[in-house]
C-alpha beads as a LAMMPS data file, in Angstrom:
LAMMPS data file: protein, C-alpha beads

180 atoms
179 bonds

1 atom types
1 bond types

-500.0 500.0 xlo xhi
-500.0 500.0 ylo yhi
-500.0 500.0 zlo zhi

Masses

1 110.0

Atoms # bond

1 1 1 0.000 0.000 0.000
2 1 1 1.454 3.284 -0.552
3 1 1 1.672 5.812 1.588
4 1 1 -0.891 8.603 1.334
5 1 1 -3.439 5.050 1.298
6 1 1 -1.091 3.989 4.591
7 1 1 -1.843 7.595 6.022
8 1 1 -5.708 7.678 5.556
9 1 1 -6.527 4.182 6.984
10 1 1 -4.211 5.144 9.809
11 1 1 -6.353 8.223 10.123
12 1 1 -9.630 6.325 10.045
13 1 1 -8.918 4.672 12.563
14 1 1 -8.642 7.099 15.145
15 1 1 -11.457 8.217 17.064
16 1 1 -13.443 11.099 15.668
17 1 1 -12.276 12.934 19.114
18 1 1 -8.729 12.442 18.537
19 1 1 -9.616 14.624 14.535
20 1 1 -11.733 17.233 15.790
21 1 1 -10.365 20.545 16.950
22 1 1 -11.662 22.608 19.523
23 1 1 -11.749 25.758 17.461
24 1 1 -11.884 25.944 13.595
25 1 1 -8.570 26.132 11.628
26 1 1 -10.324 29.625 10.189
27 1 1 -10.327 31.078 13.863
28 1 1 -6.915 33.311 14.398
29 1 1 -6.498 31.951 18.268
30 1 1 -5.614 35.173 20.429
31 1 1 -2.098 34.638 21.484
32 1 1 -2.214 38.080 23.975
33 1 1 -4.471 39.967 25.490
34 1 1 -3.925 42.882 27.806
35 1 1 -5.785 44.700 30.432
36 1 1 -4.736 47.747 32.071
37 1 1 -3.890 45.640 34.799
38 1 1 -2.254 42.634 33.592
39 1 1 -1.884 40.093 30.002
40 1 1 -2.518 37.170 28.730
41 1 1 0.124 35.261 27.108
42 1 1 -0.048 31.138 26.017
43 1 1 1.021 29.148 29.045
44 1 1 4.255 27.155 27.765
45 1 1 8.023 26.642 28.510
46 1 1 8.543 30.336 28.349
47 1 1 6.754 31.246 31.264
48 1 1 7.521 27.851 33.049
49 1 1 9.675 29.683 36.451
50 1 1 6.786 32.322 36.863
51 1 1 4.429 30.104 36.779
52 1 1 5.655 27.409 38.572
53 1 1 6.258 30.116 41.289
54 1 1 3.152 31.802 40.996
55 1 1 1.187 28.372 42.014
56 1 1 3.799 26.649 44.755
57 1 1 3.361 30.133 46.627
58 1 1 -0.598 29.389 46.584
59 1 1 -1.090 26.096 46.973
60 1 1 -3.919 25.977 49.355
61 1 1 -5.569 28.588 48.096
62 1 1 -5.868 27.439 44.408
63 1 1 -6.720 24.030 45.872
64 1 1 -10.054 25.049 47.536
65 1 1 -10.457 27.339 44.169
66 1 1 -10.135 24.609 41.782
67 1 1 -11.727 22.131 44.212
68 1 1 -9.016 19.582 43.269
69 1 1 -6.049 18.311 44.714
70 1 1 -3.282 20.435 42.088
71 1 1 -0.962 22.021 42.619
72 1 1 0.891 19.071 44.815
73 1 1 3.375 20.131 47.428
74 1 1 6.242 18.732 45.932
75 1 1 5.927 18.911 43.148
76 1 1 9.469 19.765 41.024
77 1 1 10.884 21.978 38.089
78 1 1 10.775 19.016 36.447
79 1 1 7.260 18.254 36.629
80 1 1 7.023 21.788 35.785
81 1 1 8.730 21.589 32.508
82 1 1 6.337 18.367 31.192
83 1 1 3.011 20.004 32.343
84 1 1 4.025 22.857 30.176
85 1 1 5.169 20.989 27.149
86 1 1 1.800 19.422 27.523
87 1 1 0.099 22.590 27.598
88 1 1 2.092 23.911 24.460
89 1 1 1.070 20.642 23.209
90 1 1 -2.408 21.238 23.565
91 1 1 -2.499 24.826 22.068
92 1 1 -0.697 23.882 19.100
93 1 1 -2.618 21.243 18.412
94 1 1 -5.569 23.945 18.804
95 1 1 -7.086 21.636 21.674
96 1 1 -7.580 23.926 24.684
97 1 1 -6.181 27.005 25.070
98 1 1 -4.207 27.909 28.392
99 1 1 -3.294 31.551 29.507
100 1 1 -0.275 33.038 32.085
101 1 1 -2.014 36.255 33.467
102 1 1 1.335 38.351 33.834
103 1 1 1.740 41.453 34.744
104 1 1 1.582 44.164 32.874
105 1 1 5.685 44.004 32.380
106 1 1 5.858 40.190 32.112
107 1 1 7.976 40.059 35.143
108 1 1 5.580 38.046 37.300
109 1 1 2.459 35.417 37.221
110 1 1 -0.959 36.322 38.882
111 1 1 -2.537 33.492 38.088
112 1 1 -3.857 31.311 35.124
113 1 1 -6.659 31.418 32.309
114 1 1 -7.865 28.283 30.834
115 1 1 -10.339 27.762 27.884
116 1 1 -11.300 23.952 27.250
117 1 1 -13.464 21.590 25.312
118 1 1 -16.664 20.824 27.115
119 1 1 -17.709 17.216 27.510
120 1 1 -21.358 18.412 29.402
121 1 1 -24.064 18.807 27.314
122 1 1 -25.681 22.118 26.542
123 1 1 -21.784 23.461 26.706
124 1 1 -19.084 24.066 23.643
125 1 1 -16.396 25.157 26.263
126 1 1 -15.431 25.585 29.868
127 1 1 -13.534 28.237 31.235
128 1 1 -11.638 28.530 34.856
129 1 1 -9.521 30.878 36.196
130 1 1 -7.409 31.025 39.549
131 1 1 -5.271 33.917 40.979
132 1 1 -2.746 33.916 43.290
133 1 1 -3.732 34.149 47.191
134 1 1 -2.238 37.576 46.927
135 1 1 -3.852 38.374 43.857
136 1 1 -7.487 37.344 45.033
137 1 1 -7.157 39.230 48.365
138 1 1 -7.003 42.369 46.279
139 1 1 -10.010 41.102 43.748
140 1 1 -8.110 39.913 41.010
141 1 1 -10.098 36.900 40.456
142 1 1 -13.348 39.032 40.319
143 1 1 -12.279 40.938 37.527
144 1 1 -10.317 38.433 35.761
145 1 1 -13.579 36.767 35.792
146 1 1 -15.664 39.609 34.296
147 1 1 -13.255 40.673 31.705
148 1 1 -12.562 37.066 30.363
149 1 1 -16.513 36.415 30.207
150 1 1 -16.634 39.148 27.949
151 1 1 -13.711 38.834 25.871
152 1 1 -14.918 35.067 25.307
153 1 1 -18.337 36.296 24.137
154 1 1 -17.022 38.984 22.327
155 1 1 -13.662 37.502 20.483
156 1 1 -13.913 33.678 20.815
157 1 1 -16.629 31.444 18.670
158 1 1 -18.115 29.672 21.763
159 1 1 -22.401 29.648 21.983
160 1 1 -22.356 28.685 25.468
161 1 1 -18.972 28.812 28.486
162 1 1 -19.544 26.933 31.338
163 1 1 -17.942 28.408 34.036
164 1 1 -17.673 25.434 36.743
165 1 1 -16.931 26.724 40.284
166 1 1 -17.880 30.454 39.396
167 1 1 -21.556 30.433 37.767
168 1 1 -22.197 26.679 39.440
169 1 1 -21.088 24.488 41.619
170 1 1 -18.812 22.053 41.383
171 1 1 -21.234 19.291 42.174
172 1 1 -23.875 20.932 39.808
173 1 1 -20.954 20.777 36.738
174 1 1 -20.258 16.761 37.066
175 1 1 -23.739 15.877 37.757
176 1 1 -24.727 17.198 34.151
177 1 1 -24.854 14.682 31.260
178 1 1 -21.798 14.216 29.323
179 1 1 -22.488 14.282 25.512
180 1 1 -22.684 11.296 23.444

Bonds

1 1 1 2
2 1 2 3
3 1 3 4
4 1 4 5
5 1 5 6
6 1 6 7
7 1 7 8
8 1 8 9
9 1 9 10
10 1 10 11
11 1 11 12
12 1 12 13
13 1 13 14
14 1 14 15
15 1 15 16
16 1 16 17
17 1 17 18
18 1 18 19
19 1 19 20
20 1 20 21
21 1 21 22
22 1 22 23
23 1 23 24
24 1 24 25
25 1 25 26
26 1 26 27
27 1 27 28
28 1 28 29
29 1 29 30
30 1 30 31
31 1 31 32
32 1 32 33
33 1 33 34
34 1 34 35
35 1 35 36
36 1 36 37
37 1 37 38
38 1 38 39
39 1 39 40
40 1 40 41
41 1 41 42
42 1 42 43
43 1 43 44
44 1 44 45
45 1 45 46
46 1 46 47
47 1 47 48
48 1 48 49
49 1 49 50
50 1 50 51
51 1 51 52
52 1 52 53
53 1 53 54
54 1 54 55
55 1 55 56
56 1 56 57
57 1 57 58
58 1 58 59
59 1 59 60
60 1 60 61
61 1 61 62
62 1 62 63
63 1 63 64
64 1 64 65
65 1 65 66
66 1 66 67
67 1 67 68
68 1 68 69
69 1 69 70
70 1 70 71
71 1 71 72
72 1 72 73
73 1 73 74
74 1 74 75
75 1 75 76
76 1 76 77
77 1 77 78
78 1 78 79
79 1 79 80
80 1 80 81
81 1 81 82
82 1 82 83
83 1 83 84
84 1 84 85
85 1 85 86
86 1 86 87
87 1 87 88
88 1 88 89
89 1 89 90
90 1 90 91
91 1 91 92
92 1 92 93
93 1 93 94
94 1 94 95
95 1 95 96
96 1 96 97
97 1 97 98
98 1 98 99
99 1 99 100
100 1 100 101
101 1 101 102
102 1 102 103
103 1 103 104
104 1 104 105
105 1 105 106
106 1 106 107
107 1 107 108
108 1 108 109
109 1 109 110
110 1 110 111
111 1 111 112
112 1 112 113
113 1 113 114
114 1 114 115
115 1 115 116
116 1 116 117
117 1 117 118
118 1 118 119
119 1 119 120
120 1 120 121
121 1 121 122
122 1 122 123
123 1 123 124
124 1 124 125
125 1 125 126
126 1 126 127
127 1 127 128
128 1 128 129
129 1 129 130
130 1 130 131
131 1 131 132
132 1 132 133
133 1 133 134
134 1 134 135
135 1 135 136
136 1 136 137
137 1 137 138
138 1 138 139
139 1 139 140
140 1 140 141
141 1 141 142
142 1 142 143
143 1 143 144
144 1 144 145
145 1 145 146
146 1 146 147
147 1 147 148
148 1 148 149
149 1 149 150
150 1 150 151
151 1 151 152
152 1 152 153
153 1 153 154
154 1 154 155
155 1 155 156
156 1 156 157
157 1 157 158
158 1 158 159
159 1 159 160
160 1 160 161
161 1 161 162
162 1 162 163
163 1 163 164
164 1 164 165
165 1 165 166
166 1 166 167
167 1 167 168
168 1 168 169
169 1 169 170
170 1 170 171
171 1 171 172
172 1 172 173
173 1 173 174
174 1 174 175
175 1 175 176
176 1 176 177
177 1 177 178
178 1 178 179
179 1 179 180
């Protein structure tokens, strides 16, 4: 068999999942954003130390945020450096799209954006945000949270953002039906 045949069935063969991107390949995927008060930059190797000290200095506060058990206490650099290959990964490959929220300068993390798939019905994406401890003590989170909701509506091609955590509980998000 020759190759571009090879290539096709090898193709067919994957799930329909494993094809589909999350946005279209005619939708220019915002790779900044800034706010008087901060930007948004792809979350990736290049902002790898910031982050990675952005979230070990929060730990229990992004914990009961998130309402999961990341980030881990000891975790490493090293375990640093594969979560963000995976999340450059995942953006280039137009799967989900993870921000840093720097500051305005780029000299320090805030906290993290995330835009991803939904699996509920009634939902095309999910969103979730979390802020350093620091950050959220001086609101951060609340407007991070109102400006993102409207630069999704306004900039992204989503019908409907779940917002798990934020707009509804935790328990309220998993106990919705998954699609098909």
């Amino acid at each position: 068999m020759n190759k571009p045949a090879t290539a096709l069935l090898m193709l067919a063969s994957l799930p329909v999942v494993a094809l589909a991107q999350f946005v279209s390949a005619s939708f220019r995927v915002p790779t900044e954003h800034a706010t008087p008060r901060y930007r948004l930059v792809p979350l990736g190797p290049s902002v790898a130390a910031l982050d990675y000290q952005a979230y070990m200095n929060s730990i229990d506060h992004i914990r009961a945020k998130m309402g999961g058990d990341w980030p881990k206490p000891g975790l490493t650099m090293e375990d640093q450096a594969r979560d963000m290959a995976g999340e450059k990964a995942e953006w280039e490959g137009r799967k989900s799209f993870p921000y840093a929220v720097l500051t305005v300068d780029g000299s320090k993390e805030l906290g993290c954006f995330y835009i991803r798939p939904s699996n509920k019905v009634g939902y095309d994406a999910v969103a979730s945000l979390w802020t350093t401890k620091k950050q959220a003590d001086r609101g951060l989170d609340k407007t991070l949270y109102r400006d993102m909701k409207a630069w999704l509506k306004k900039d992204w091609p989503f019908r409907k953002v779940a917002w798990p955590g934020i707009e509804l509980s935790q328990a309220e998000w998993k106990a919705l039906p998954n699609k098909p």
